[in-house]
N, C-alpha and C positions, 0 to 999 in steps of 0.2 A: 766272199767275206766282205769285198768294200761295201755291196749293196745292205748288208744288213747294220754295217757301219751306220751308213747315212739315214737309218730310222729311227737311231738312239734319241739324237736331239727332240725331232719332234715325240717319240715316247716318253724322253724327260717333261717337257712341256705340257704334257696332255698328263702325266701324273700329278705336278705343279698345280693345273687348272686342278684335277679333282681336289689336290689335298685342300686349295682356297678355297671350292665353295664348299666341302664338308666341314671347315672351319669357320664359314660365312653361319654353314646350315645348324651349326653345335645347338644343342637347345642349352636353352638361356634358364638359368635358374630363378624361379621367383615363386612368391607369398599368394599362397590364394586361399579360398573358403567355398563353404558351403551358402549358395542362396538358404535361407531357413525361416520359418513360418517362427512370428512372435507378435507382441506388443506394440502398435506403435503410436505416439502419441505427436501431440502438436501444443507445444506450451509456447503460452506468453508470460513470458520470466518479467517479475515488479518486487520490490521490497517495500515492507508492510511494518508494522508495529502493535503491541499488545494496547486496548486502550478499554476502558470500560463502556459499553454499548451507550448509557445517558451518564456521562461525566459534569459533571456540575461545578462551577467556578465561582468560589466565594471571594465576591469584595465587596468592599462600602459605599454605600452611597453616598456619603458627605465624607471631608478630607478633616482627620482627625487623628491623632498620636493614638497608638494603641497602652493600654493600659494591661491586659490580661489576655491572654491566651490557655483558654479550658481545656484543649484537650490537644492530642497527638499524633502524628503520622502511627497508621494500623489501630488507630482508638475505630468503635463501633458506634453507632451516633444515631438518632432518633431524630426525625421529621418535628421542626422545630426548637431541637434543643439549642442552646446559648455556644458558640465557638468563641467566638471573640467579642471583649470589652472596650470600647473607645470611651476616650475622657471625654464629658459631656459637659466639661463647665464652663467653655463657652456657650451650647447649647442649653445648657440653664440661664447663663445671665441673661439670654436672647430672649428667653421664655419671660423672665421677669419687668423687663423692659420694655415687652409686647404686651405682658400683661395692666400694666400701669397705665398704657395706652387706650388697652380695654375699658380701664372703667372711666377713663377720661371720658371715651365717645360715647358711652354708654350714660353716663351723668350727663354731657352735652342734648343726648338723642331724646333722652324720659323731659327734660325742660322744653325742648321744641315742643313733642307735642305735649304739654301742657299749656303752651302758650296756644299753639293753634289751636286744639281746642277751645279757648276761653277768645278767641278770633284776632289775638297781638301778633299773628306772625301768618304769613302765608305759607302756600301750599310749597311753593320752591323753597323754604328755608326750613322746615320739615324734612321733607325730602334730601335735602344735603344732609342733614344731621344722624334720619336716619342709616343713609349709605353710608357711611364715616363707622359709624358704628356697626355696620355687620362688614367691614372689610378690616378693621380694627380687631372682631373677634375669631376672622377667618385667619388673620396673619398670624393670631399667637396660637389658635388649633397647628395650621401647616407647623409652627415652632415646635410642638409637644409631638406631631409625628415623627419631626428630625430626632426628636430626643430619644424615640425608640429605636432610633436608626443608630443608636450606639452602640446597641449590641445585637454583633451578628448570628442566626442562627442557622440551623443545614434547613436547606429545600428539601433532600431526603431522606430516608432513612438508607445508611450504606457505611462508608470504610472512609477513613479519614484518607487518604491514595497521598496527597504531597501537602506539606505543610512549608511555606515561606514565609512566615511573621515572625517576629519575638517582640517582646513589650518592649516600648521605646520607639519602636518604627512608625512611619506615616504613613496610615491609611488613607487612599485615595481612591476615586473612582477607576480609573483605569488599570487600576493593581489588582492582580491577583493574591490573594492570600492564603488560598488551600483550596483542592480537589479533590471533591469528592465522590465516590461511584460504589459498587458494588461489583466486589473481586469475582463472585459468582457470575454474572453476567457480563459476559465481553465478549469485542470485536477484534479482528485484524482488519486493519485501515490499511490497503496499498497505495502503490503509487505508479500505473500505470501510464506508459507512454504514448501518446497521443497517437501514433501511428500503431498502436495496436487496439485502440479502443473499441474499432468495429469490430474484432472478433471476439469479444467476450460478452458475453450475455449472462444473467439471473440463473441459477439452478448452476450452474458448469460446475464441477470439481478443483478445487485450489490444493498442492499437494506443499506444505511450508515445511520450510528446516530452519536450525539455530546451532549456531556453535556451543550452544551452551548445553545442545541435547545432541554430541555427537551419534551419527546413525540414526538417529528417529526422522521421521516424517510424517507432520502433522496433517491429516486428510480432513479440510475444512471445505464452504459450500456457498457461491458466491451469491450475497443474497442483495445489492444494491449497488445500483453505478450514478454516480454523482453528473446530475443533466449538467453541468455546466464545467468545461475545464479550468485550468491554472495557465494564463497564455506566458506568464515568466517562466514557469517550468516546462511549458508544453506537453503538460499530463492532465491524466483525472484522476481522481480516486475512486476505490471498489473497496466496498465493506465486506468482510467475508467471516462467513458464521465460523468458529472455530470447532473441535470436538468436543463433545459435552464432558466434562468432568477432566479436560486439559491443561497438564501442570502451566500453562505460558501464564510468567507474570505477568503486569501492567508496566508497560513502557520495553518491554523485551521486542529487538528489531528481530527481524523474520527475512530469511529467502523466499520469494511467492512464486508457484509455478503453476499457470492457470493453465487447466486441458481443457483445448478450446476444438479438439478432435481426435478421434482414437475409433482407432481398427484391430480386436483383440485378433486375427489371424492375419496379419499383413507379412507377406513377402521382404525379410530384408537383408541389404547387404552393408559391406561397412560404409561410412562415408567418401572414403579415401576411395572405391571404386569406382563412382561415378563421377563423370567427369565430361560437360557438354552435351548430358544428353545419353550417355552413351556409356558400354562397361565391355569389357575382356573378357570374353570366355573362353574357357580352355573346352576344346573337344579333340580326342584323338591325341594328345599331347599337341596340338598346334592352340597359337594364340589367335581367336575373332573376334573381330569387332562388332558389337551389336548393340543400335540403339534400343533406350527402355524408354518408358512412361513412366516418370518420377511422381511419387506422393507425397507423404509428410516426409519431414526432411528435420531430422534429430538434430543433434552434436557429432554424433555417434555412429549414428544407422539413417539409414535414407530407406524407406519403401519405394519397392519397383511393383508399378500397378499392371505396367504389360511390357512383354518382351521375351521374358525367359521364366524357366519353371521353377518349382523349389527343389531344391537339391542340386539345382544346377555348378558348377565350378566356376568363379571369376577370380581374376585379380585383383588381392584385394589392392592392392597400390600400385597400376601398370606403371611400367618406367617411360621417361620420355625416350621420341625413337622409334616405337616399339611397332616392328611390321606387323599388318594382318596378315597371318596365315606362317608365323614366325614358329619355328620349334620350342616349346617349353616345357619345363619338371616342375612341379608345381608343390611346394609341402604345404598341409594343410589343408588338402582335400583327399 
């Protein structure tokens, strides 16, 4: 009886050890998935704007009070018709005073050569007279063009887009006064970031969104990259064809998401799986580690281009810790 005494302890102890590592060994509960065959794309995300493809910028060429304003933001307008009236009566008195000028030089120039002719004057006092007089008829012409310059007309036929004037304002050279283009034909103007600019090229697919069209997604087509950047912003811009018959007003901003790569059967897992290279897979209910070969790499989804197969099980979010070759229950595979 004492001998089988003195085997308790060490029986205790060796049941202790099992009960710790089968409680070391417990599998661990966690989130996993299916590798699965889909979509994957590679965008360079830019925000854009609605703009007419040839926008046109009316202002004056001489600095003059506006007098009349013809027509309206969304009026339709014909290649040369009259927008705006500037007061021109400076521009007449100028006219008048050039003109008096005129026939001064002009009476001066017919008596010169009268006299040289008739041999009272030489060839240098001719010559002044008649220069005086054709710079005399050139200055009041240049005057009668400024005078047409009082009222402004469109360069195209299209859509009155923005109007800034009201009568009483000062037209100036560097002022714009209204915008004009044609709603029918437009651009989205981006604004991409310099360190993405080599990967976008002509023809690539641009996929735009707007808060103001929840859920739509507009599939436009990139049709122009601007050879020179913005070095204050550190961007360029990229023109991008819109869809044809596309409700986007003029001046509406835009989300840009330009696929600059896409693999329609690509292997993928979530993002939250890989991690250095490398992702968790369950096999047999144990957890291993296995490096992949990463591809495009989402928000969302990351492509694994080599490593493991489709269908395979990983985690989708291993915990930190976590041993190879660990027991796990996996939901979601």
């Amino acid at each position: 009886m004492r001998r089988v005494l003195r085997w308790w302890p060490l029986l205790g102890l060796l049941g202790l050890g099992i009960g710790v590592w089968l409680w070391l060994d417990r599998p661990v509960e966690l989130a996993g998935t299916r590798v699965r065959a889909g979509r994957a794309l590679d965008l360079v995300y830019a925000t854009g704007f609605v703009e007419p493809r040839q926008p046109v910028a009316v202002a004056s060429r001489i600095t003059a009070p506006v007098t009349a304003v013809l027509v309206r933001e969304g009026d339709r307008v014909a290649r040369g018709q009259p927008l705006v009236r500037l007061d021109a009566g400076d521009q007449e008195q100028t006219i008048a005073q050039l003109r008096a000028q005129t026939v001064q030089a002009e009476q001066a120039e017919r008596r010169a050569l009268t006299l040289f002719d008739k041999g009272f004057l030489a060839a240098a006092g001719r010559d002044n007279a008649v220069a005086a007089a054709r710079a005399a008829r050139a200055a009041e012409r240049a005057a009668r063009e400024r005078l047409g310059q009082t009222v402004l007309t469109a360069g195209i036929a299209g859509v009155v887009l923005r109007h800034d004037v009201e009568p009483g304002d000062l037209a100036a050279p560097n002022r714009t006064l209204m915008t004009l283009g044609d709603p029918a034909d437009l651009r989205v103007t981006a604004t991409v970031d310099e360190r993405d600019i080599p990967q976008v090229r002509t023809g690539q697919r641009a996929l735009m969104s707007s808060d103001a069209f929840p859920g739509r997604v507009f599939a436009g087509q990139v049709r122009d990259i601007t050879p020179g950047g913005d070095p204050d912003q550190r961007a360029f811009r990229v023109r991008i064809d819109p869809p044809a018959g596309s409700p986007l007003p003029v001046g509406l901003t835009l989300e840009v998401n330009i696929v600059v790569a896409e693999r329609p059967r690509a292997l993928l897992v979530p993002a939250g799986a890989v991690e250095d290279g490398q992702v968790w897979l369950v096999e047999n209910g144990r957890a291993r580690r296995r490096r992949v070969a990463v591809g495009i790499a989402g928000g969302e989804q990351i492509e694994i281009r080599r490593g493991i197969a489709a269908g395979a099980c990983v985690l989708a979010a291993p915990p930190e810790g976590l041993r190879d070759g660990a027991r796990v229950t996996v939901a979601g595979c």
